[in-house]
C-alpha positions as CSV (number, residue, x, y, z in Angstrom):
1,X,0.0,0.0,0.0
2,X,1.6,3.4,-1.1
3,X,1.8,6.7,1.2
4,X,-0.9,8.8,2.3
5,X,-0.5,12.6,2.0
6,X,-3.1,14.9,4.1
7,X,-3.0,18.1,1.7
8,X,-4.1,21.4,3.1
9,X,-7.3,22.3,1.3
10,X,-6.0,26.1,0.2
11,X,-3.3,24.2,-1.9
12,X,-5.7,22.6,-4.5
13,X,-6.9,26.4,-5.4
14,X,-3.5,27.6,-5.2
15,X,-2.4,24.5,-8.0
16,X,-5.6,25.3,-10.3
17,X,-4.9,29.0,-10.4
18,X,-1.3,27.8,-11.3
19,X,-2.9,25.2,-14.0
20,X,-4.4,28.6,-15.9
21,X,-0.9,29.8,-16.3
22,X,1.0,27.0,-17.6
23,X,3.1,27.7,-20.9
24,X,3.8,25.0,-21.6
25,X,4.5,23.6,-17.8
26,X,5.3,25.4,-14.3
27,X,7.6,23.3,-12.1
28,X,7.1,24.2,-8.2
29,X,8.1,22.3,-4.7
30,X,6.2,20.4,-2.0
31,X,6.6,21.6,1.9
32,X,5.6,19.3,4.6
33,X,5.8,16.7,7.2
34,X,6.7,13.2,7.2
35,X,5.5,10.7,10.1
36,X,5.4,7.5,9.9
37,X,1.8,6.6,9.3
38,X,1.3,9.4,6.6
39,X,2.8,12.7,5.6
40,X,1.2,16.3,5.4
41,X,1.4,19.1,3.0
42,X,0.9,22.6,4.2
43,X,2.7,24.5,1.1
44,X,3.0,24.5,-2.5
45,X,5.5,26.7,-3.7
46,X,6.6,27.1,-8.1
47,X,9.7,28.2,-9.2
48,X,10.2,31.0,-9.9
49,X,10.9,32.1,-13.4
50,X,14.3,33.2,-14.8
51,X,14.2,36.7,-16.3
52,X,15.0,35.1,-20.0
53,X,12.4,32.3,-19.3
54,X,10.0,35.5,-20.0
55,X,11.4,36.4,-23.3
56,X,11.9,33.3,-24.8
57,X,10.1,32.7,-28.2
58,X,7.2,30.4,-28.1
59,X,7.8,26.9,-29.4
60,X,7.1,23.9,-29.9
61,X,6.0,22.0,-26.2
62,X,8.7,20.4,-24.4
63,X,10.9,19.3,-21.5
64,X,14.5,20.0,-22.3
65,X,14.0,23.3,-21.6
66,X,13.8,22.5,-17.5
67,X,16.6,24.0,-15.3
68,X,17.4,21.3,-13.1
69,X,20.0,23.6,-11.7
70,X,17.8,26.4,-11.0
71,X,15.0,23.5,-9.5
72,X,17.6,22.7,-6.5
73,X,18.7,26.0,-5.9
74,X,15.0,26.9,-5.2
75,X,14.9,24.1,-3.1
76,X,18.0,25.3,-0.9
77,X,16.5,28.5,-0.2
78,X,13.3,27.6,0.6
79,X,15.0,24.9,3.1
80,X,16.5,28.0,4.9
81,X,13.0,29.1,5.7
82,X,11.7,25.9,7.3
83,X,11.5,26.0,11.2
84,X,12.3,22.2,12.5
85,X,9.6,19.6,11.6
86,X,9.3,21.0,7.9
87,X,11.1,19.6,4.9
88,X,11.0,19.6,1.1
89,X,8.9,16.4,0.8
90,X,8.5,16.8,-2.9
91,X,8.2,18.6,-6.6
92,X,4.9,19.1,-8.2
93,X,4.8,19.4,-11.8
94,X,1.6,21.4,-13.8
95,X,2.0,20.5,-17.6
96,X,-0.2,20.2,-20.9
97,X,-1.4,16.9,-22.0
98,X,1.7,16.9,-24.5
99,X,4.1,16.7,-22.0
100,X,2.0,14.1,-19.8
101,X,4.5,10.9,-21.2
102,X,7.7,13.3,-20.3
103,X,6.5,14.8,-16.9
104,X,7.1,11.9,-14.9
105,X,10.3,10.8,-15.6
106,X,11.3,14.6,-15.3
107,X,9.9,14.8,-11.9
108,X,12.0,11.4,-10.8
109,X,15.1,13.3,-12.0
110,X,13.9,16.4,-10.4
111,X,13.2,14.6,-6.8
112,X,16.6,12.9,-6.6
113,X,18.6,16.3,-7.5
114,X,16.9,18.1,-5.2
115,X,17.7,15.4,-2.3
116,X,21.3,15.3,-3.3
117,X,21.2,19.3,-3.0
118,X,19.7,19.2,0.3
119,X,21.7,15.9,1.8
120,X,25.0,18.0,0.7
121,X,24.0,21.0,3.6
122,X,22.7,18.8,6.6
123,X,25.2,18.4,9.2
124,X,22.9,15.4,10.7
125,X,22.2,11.9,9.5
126,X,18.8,10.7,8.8
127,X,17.7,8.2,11.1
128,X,17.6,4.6,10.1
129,X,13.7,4.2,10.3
130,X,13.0,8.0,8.5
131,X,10.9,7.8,6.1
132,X,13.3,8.4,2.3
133,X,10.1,8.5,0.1
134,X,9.6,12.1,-1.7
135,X,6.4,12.7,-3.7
136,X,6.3,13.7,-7.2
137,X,2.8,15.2,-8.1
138,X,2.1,15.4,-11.9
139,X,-1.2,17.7,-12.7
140,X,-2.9,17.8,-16.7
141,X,-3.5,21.1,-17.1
142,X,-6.1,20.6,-19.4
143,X,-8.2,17.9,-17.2
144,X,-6.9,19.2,-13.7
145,X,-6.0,14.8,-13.1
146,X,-4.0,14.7,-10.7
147,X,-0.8,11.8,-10.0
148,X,0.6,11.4,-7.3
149,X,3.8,8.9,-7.2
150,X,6.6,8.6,-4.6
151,X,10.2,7.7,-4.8
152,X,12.4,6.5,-2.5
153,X,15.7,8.5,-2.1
154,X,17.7,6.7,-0.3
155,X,17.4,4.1,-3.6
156,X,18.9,5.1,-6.8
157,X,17.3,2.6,-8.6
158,X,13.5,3.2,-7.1
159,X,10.6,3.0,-9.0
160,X,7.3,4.8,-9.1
161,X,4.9,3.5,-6.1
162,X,1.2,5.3,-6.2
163,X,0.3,7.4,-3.3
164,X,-3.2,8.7,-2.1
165,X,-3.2,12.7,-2.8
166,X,-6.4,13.8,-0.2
167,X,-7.5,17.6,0.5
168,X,-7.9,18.8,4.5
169,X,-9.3,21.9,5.7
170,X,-7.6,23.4,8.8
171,X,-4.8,20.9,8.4
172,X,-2.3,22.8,10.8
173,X,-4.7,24.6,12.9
174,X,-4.1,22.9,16.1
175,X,0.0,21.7,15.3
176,X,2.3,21.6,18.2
177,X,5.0,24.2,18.5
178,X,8.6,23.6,20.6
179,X,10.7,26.7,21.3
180,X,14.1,26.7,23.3
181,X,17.0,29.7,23.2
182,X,20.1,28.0,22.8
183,X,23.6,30.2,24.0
184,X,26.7,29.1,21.9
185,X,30.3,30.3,22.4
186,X,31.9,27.8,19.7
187,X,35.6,28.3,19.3
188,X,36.8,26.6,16.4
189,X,41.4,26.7,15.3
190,X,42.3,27.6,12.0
191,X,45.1,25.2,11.3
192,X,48.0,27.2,9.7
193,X,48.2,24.2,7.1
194,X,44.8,25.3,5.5
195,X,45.2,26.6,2.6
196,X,44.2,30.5,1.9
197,X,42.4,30.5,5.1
198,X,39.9,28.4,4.2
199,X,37.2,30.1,6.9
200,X,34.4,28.4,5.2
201,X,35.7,25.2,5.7
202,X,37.0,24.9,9.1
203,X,33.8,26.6,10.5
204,X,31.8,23.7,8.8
205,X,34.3,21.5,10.2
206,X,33.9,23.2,13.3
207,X,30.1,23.1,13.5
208,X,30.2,19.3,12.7
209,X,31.8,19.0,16.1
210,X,29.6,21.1,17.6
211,X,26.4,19.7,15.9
212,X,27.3,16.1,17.7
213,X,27.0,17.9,21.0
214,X,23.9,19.0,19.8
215,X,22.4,15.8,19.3
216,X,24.1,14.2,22.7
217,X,22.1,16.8,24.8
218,X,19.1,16.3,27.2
219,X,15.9,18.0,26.5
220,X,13.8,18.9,28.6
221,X,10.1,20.0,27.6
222,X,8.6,22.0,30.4
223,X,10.9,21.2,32.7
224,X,10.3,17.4,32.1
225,X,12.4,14.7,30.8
226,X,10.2,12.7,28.7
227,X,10.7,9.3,27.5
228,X,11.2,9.5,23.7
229,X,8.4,6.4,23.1
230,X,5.8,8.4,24.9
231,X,3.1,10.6,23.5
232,X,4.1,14.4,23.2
233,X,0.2,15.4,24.9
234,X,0.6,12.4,27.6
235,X,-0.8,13.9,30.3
236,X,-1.9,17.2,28.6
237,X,-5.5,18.3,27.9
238,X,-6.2,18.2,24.6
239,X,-8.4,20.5,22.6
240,X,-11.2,19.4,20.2
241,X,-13.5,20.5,17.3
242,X,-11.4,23.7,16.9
243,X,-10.6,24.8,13.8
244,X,-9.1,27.8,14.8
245,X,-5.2,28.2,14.8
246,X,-4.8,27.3,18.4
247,X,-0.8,26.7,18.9
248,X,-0.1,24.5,21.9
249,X,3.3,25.6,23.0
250,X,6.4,23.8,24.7
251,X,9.0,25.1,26.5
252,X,12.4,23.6,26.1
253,X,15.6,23.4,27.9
254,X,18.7,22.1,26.2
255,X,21.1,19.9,28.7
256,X,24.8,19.4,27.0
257,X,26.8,17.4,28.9
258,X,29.6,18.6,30.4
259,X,32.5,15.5,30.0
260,X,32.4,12.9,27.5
261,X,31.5,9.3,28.8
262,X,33.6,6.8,30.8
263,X,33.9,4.5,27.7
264,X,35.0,8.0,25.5
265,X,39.3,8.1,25.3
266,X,40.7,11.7,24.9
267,X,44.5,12.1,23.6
268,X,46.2,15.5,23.7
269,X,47.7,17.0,20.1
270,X,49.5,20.6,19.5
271,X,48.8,21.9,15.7
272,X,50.1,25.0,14.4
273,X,47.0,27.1,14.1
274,X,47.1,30.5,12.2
275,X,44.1,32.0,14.0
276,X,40.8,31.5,15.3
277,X,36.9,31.6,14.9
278,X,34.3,32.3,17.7
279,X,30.8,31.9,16.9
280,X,28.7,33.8,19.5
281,X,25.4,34.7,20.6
282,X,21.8,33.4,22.0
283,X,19.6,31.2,19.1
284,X,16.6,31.3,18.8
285,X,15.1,27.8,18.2
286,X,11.6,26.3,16.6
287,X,10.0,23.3,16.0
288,X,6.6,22.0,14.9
289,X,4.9,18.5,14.6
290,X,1.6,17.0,13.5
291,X,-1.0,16.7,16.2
292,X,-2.1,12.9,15.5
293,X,-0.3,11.6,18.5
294,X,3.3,12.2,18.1
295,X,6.3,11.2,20.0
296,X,8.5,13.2,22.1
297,X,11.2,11.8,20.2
298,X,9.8,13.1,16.6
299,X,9.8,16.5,18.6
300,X,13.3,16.3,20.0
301,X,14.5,15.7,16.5
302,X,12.7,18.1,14.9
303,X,14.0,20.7,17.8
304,X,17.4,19.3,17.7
305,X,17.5,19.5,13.4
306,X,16.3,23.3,13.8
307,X,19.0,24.2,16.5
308,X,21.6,22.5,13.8
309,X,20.7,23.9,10.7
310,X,19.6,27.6,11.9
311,X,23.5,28.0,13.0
312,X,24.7,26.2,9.8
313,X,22.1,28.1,7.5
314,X,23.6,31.9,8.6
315,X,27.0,30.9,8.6
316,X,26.6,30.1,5.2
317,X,24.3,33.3,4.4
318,X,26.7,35.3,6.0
319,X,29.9,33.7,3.5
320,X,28.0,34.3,0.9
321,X,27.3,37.8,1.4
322,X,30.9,38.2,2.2
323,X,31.6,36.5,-1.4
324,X,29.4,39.3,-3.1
325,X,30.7,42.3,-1.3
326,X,34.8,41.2,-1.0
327,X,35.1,38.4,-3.6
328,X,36.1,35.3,-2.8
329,X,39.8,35.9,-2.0
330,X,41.4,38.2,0.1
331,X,45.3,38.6,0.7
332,X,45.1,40.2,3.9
333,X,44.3,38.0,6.6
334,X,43.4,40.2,9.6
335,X,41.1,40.1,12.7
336,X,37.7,41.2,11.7
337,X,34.1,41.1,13.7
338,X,31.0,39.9,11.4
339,X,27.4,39.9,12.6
340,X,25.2,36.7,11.8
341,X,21.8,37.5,10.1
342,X,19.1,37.7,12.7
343,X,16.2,34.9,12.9
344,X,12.9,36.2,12.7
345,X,9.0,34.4,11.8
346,X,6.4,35.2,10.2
347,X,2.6,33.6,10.1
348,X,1.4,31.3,7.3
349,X,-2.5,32.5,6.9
350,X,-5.2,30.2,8.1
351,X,-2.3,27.9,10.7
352,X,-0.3,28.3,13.7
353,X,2.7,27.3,11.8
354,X,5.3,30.4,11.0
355,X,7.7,30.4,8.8
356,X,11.4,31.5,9.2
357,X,14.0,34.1,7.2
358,X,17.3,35.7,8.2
359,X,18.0,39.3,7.7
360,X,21.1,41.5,8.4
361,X,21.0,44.7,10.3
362,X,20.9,47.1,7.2
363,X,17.8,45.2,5.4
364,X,14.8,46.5,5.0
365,X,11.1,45.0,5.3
366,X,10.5,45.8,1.6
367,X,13.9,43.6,1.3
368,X,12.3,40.5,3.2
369,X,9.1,40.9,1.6
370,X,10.2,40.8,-1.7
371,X,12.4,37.4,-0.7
372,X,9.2,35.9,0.8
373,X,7.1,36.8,-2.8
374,X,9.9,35.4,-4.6
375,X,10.5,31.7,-2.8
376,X,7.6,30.9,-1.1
377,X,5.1,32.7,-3.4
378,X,3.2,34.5,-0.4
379,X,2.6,38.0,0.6
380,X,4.3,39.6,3.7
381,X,2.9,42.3,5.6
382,X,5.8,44.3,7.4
383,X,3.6,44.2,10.5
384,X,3.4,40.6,10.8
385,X,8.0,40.1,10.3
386,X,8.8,39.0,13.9
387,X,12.4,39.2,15.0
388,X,13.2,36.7,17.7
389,X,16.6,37.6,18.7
390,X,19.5,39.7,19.4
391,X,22.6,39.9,17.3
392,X,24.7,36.9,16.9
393,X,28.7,37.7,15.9
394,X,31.4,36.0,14.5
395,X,34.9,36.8,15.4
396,X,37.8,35.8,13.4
397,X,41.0,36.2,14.8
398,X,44.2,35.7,13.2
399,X,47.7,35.4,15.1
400,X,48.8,38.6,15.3
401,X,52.5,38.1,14.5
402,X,54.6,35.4,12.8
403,X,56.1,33.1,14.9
404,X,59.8,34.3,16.1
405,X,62.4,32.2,17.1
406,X,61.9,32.0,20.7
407,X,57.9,31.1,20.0
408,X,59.3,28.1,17.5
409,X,61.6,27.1,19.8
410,X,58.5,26.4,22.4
411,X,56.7,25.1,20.1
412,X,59.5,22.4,19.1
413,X,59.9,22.0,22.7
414,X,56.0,21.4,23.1
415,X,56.4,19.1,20.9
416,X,59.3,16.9,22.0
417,X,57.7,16.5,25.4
418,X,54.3,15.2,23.9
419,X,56.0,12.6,22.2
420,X,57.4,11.8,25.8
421,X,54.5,11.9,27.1
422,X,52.8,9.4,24.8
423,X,54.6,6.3,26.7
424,X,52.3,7.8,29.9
425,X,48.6,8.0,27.2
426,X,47.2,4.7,29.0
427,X,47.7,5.7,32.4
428,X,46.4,9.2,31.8
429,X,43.8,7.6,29.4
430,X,42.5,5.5,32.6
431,X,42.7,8.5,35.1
432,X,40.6,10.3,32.5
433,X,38.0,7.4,32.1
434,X,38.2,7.1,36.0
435,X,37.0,11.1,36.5
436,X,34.2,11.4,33.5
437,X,32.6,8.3,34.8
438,X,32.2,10.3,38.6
439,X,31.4,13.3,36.7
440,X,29.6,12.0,33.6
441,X,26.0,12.5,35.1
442,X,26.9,17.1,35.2
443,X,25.0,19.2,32.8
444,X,25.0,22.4,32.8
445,X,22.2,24.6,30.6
446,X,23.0,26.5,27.3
């Protein structure tokens, strides 16, 4: 038996108005939820068009045309605006009866770029019992039939299975929202051996680290620790027969542990590092789920994916704006203080779901309006543009002079008596072991 997807009804009007447009086919993705017994989609979003897409000639119907390229960079940016819990599930595809033969295996190709895209970003796994299908949605423009087929990504060589494509009024009205602040002070080396100060590279690298401490924290939802099998609601009253956006909220705390495990083995190494990054500042974190009986540990993981990818999604923003305003290489390696593009929401019409955007101090609303139009085809009022937190910096600090001869000759010296030392790594190895397993149970909050 193939997937269910629960559709929000306002997306059927949103695809037929689309179906009016089509010359000869609009291309768009599919925004949503995946649980285990079915999957939920609370946005359709098209591509939007290339400025020579408007002035081509008109010809002959066809497919070759499609910009796979410009398909997955769509898909990237819209990620960026997902708060935890939401994904990409799928691409849709609107096309006249001509193309009907060609659409599907376009959409296949489209659904597995747009995975690899994605899967290139995360700095998390997906777990072994995720769901990997993706939905590829084919609509005649003529007849308004719609196909609904799903693929399964994590299988190169998957085939089409059908899927049931059914409408839902108030789909997200009564969704469950988790919200936690998360401080970071993340101080990541920049190894003298990297080449051109590769500051892209090491903060990923950096990040990676810190993403695993991420996922080895204790959550606690207000104030609890909850066991991940249990309901999310357990013990909670639950609200029926409204259909108004009613958000349930949870407060979360996030525990990182302060010492690696007893069975964890630490060894000591000196590098040559040619300066330093600090990542600092107070995040703003947010998750939703589906309100058919969900697990605390589908909320964790959305919370915990958010936390992860909000961090990882400025850093990037914030290289890439450095690309366009000082090119990609600089000579002059000095200290220099960056701030991180602010987090802030805004409320998807007719749910309590919001949706997420970063801006930089000197943006304007018009600015984040205009994105909002442009990648997720919705109107913004300035109004309704939340900003959730305080400014985030980066500081990148370089060593401020060479090294001389006296600091080489500690350093060689440094070096000489770590490889004495190394005889002594089992006993200190144990002695280590000995203290995290007396201190292994400490926390202490972000």
């Amino acid at each position: 038996m193939g997937r269910t997807y629960l559709v929000e009804e306002g997306i059927g009007q949103y695809l037929t108005e689309l179906s009016t447009k089509v010359k000869p086919y609009v291309t768009g993705l599919l925004v949503g939820q995946c649980s285990p017994q079915r999957d939920y989609v609370i946005r359709a979003v098209r591509t939007p068009p290339k400025e020579q897409q408007q002035e081509e000639s008109v010809g002959p119907p066809k497919l070759a045309s499609l910009d796979e390229e410009w398909i997955t960079a769509h898909a990237s940016q819209v990620s960026r605006m997902l708060p935890g819990g939401l994904l990409v599930l799928g691409v849709f595809m609107i096309a006249t009866p001509e193309l009907a033969k060609d659409s599907q295996n376009a959409l296949r190709k489209l659904i597995f770029s747009v995975e690899k895209s994605l899967s290139k970003r995360r700095l998390w796994k997906p777990a072994e019992e995720e769901v990997s299908d993706r939905a590829a949605l084919q609509i005649c423009s003529a007849t308004k039939k719609v196909v609904c087929r799903t693929y399964d990504v994590q299988d190169p060589k998957s085939s089409a299975k059908p899927a049931d494509w059914k409408y839902q009024s108030a789909l997200t009205a009564s969704w469950l929202a988790l919200g936690c602040t998360v401080n970071v002070n993340i101080h990541i080396p920049l190894l003298a051996t990297s080449p051109n100060h590769d500051l892209e590279k090491n903060t990923k690298n950096g990040l990676n680290r810190w993403s695993k401490q991420i996922e080895d924290s204790v959550f606690l939802i207000n104030g609890r620790v909850k066991d991940e099998d249990t309901e999310l609601l357990e013990g909670q009253k639950k609200f029926r027969g409204n259909t108004q956006p009613s958000t349930q909220f949870s407060d979360v705390k996030v525990l990182t542990q302060l010492c690696q495990g007893a069975s964890a083995r630490s060894t000591a190494m000196v590098q040559v590092c040619s300066g330093s990054i600090n990542l600092q500042g107070a995040l703003k974190c947010r998750a939703y789920v589906h309100s058919n009986k969900p697990k605390v540990k589908e909320a964790i993981q959305a919370l915990k994916r958010d936390i992860i990818n909000t961090l990882s999604d400025r850093c990037e923003i914030l290289f890439e704006d450095l690309i366009l305003n000082e090119g990609s290489q600089k000579k002059n390696f000095e200290r220099e203080y960056h701030v991180l593009p602010q987090r802030l929401f805004v409320p998807v019409a007719g749910s309590s779901v919001m949706l997420s955007d970063y801006k930089f101090g000197d943006e304007a609303a018009g600015e984040i309006q205009e994105r909002f139009v442009e990648m997720l085809d919705q109107p913004v009022q300035a109004e309704d543009i939340h900003i959730a937190e305080d400014i985030s910096t980066v500081d990148i600090c370089p060593v401020t002079d060479s090294l001389g001869d006296t600091q080489q000759a500690q350093l060689t010296k440094a070096s000489l008596l770590l490889k004495l030392q190394q005889n002594m790594g089992l006993v200190v190895a144990a002695a280590v072991a000995v203290l995290a397993s007396i201190f292994s149970f400490n926390y202490f909050s972000d």
